[in-house]
VMD Tcl script that draws the C-alpha trace (Angstrom):
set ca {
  {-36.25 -30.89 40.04}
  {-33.36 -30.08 42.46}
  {-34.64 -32.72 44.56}
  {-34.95 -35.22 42.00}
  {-30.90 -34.43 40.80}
  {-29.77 -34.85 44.63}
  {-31.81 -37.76 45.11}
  {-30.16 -39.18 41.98}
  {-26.62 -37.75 42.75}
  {-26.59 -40.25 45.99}
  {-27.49 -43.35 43.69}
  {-24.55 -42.60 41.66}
  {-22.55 -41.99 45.02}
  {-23.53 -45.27 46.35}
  {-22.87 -46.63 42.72}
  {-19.42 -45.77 42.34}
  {-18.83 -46.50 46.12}
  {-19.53 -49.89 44.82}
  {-18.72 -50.45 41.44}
  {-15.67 -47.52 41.55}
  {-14.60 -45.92 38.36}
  {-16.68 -45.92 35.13}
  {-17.44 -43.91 32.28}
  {-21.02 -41.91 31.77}
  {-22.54 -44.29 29.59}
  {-22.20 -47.02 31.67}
  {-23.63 -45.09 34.92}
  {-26.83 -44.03 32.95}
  {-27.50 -47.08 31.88}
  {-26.91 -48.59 35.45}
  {-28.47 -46.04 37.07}
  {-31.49 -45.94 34.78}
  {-31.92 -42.39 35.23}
  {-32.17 -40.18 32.12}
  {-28.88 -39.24 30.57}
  {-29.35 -35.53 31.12}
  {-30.46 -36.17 34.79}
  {-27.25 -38.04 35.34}
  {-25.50 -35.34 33.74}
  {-27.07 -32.57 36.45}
  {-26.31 -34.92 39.34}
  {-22.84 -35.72 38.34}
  {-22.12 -32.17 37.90}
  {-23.64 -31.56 41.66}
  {-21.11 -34.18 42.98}
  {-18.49 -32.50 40.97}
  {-19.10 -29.02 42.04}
  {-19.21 -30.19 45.78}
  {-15.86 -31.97 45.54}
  {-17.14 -35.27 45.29}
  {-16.13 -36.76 42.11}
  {-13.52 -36.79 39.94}
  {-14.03 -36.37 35.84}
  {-11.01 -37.83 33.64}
  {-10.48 -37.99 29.65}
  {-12.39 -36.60 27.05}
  {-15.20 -36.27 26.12}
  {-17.77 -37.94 25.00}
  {-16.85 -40.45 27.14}
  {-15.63 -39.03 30.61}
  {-14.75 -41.49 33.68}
  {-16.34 -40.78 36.67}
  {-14.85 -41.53 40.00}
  {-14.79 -40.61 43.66}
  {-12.11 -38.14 45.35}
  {-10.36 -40.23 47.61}
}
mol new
graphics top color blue
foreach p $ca { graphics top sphere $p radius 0.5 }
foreach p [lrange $ca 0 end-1] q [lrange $ca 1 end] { graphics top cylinder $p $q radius 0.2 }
display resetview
């Protein structure tokens, strides 16, 4: 499983690299990952320093630390 969340944690990398900021919804669906495996990997790029989470929930925006 921790493979699997890092694996997915670089598509969303590369996916915001390319497509910057967006909310969670949008990067499951675009990812086409399960929502709770996004979830994990985002929180692995957060943790590391990698992303940045603004607004509220349920509908955070996701984007990279510059």
């Amino acid at each position: 499983m921790i493979t699997e969340i890092g694996i997915v944690a670089g598509e969303i990398w590369h996916y915001l690299d390319n497509n910057g900021t967006n909310n969670l919804d949008v990067i499951a669906k675009q990812i086409d990952k399960p929502k709770d495996l996004v979830l994990m990997s985002i929180g692995w790029l957060a943790r590391e320093g990698h992303v940045v989470l603004d607004g509220e929930q349920p509908n955070y925006r996701v984007s990279l630390r510059k």
